[in-house]
C-alpha positions in Angstrom: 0.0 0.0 0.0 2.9 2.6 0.3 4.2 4.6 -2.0 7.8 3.4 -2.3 7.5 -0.2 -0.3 10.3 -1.1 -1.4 12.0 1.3 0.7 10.1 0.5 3.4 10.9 -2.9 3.2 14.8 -2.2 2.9 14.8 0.3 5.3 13.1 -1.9 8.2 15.0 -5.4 6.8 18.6 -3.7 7.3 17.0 -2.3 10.9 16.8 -5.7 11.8 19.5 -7.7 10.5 21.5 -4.9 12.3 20.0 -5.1 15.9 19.2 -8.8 16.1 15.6 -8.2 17.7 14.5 -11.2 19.9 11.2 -10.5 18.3 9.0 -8.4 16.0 5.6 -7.9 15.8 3.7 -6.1 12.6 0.5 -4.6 12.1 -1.5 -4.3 9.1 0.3 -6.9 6.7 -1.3 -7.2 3.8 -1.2 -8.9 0.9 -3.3 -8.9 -2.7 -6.6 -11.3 -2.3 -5.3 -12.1 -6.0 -1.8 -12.0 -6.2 -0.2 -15.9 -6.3 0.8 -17.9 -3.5 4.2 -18.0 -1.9 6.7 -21.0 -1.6 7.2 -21.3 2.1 9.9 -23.1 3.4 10.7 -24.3 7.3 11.1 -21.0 9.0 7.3 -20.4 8.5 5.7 -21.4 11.1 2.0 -22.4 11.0 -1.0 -21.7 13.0 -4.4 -24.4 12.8 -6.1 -21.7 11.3 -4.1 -20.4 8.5 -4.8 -18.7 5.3 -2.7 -19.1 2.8 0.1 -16.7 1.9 0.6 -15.1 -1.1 3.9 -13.9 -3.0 3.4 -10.0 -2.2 2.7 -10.5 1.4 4.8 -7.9 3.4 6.0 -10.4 5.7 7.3 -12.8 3.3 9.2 -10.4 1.2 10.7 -8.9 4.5 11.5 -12.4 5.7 12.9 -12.9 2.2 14.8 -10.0 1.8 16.0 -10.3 5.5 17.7 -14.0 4.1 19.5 -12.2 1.7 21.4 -10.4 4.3 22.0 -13.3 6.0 19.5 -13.0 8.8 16.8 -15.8 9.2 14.0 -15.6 11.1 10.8 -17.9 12.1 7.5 -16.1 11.4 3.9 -16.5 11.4 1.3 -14.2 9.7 -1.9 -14.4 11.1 -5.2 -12.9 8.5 -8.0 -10.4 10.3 -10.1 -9.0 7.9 -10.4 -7.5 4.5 -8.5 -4.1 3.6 -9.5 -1.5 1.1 -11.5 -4.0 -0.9 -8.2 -5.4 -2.2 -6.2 -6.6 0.5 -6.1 -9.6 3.3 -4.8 -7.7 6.4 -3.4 -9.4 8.9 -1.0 -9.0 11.6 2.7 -10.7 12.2 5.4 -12.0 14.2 9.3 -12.9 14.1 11.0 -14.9 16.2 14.9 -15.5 15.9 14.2 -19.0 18.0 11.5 -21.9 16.5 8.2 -20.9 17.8 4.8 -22.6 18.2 2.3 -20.4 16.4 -1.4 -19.9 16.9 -4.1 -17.2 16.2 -7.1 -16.4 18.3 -10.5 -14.5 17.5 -10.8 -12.0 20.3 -13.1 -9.8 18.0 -17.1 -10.1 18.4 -17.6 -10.7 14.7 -15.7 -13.5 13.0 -17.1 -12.1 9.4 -13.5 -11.4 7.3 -15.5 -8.7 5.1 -16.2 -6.6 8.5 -12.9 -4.3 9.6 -13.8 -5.4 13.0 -12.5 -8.6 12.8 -9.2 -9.2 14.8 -6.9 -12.2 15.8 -3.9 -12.3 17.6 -1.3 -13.7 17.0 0.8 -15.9 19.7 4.2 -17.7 19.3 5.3 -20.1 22.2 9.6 -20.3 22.8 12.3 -21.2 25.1 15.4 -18.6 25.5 18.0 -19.6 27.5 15.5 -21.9 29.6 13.1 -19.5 29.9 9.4 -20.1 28.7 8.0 -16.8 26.6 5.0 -16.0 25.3 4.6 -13.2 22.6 1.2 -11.9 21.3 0.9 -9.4 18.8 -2.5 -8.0 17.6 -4.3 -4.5 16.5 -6.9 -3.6 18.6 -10.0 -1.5 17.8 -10.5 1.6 19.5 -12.6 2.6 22.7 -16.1 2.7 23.0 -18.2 3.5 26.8 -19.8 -0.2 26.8 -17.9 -3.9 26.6 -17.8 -4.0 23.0 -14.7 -3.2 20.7 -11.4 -2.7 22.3 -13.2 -3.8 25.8 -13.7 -6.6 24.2 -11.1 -7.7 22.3 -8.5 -7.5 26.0 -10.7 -9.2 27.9 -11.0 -12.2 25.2 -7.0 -11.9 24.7 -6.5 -11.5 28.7 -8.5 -15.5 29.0 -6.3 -16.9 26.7 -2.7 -15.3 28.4 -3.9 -16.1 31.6 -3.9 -20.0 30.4 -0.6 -20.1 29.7 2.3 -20.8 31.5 5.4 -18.6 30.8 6.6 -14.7 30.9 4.9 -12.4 28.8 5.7 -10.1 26.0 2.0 -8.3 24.5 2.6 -6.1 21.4 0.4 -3.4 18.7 -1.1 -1.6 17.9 -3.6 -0.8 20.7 -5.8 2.4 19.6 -5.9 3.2 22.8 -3.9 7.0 24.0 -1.8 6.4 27.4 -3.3 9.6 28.3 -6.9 9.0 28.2 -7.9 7.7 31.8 -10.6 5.6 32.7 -10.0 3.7 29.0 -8.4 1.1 27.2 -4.7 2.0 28.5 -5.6 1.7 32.4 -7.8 -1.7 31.4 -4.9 -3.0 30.1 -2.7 -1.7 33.2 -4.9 -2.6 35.3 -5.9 -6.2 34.2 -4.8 -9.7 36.1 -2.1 -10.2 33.7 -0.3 -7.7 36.2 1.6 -6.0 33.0 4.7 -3.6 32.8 4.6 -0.9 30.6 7.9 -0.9 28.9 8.0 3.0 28.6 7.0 3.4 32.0 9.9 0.7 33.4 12.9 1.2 31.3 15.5 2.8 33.1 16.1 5.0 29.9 13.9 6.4 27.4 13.8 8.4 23.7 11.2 9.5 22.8 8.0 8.5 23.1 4.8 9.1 21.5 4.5 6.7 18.1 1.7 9.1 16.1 2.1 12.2 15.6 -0.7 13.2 13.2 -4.0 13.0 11.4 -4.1 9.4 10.6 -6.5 6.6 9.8 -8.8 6.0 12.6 -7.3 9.2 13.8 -8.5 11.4 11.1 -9.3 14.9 13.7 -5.7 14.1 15.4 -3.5 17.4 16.3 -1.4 16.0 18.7 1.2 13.5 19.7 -0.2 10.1 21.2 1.0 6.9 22.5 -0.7 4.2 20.9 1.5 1.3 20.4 3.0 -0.7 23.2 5.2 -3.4 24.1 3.8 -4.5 27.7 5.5 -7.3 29.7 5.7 -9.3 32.4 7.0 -8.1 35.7 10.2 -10.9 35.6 11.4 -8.4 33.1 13.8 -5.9 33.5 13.5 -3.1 30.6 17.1 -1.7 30.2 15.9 0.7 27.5 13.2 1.8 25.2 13.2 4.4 22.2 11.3 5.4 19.4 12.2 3.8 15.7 11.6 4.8 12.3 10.4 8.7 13.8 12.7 10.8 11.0 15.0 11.2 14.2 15.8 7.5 14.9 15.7 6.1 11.0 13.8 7.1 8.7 9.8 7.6 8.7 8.8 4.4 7.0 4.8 4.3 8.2 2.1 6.8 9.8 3.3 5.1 13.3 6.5 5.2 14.4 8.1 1.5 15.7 9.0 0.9 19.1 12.4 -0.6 20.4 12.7 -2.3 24.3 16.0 -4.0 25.4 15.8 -6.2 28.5 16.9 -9.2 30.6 
């Protein structure tokens, strides 16, 4: 869907063969509903539920590109909903150790032609002994009754609080760190007992991860926190900083990426 994706893709591919990231999690992945399918190979990783992949999915050309540098990852790309008409959209996530994949439905409707379909994404691993759990997903935004985003955590909340292991819970959330009384103190607030990374690394740059009028935020004037990495409370966040901002890399989508080291 951008412009020049081809510079998006190199851009964010030598961003992460240089830094080595434990893990990455992408929103809005899309690929053609008629483009061909892709030849995937053992670093995919499979959910029960999976739609097929096709050659101009985002996250196979990065993962792609990415082996051409010499970096290989394991990856899963998990389908939400129709985009634009034209597009499967779906959400993704790299592991540099062999994961066990899975998507959930944490939306309401389970209808792929309705935007308000979502899954998560979930990849099960072991680093250095150490069970982790990673879900990635992109919420909906807030509304004053238990549908939408209200929805979606508590579904998504369940399903974590099943599992055995420490937690890492990424996206795009919708949701302004700012607002009180909404879908950023739900989330801080649930039994998951969550860290936010921002709010627990020792040192910080930057911060907010929009800082315009964008999609779903078409009346925005100001600078929000939207996307989040929160984590379990065995984890110590050394650092977190804003990526891809026009400061820190170049601006490669309308939100910025967020980076968290820790032990």
């Amino acid at each position: 869907m951008e412009a020049d994706d081809q510079k998006q893709l190199e851009t964010l591919a030598n961003q992460i063969a240089k830094e080595e990231y434990d893990f990455i999690g992408l929103q809005e992945v899309n690929q053609l509903m008629t483009s061909p399918l892709a030849k995937l190979d053992k670093y995919f990783q499979p959910t029960s539920k999976q739609q097929t992949v096709h050659q101009d999915n985002f996250l196979f050309c990065l993962v792609e590109k990415l082996k051409s540098l010499g970096c290989y990852y394991y990856w899963s790309w998990s389908y939400n909903h129709v985009g634009y008409d034209i597009y499967h959209e779906g959400t993704g996530l790299l592991s540099r150790t062999p994961m066990k994949a899975e998507n959930y439905l944490i939306s309401e409707s389970s209808d792929p032609t309705d935007y308000h379909t979502r899954r998560a994404v979930i990849g099960e691993t072991i680093i250095g002994g150490q069970e982790i759990i990673v879900a990635n997903g992109h919420f909906s935004w807030w509304q004053n009754d238990k549908t939408a985003f209200a929805f979606e955590w508590s579904v998504l909340e369940k399903v974590l609080s099943e599992k055995q292991g420490s937690l890492i819970i990424m996206g795009d959330f919708n949701n302004d760190a700012k607002i009180q009384g909404e879908g950023y103190d739900m989330v801080k607030g649930s039994s998951l007992k969550l860290q936010d990374a921002f709010v627990a690394a020792k040192s910080k740059f930057d911060e907010h991860t929009v800082e315009e009028a964008i999609d779903g935020w078409s009346e925005n004037a100001e600078k929000l926190r939207i996307d989040y990495i929160f984590i379990s409370q065995d984890f110590n966040v050394v650092s977190y900083q804003i990526v891809f901002n026009g400061k820190n890399e170049c601006i490669i989508s309308d939100h910025y990426g967020v980076e968290v080291m820790m032990d």
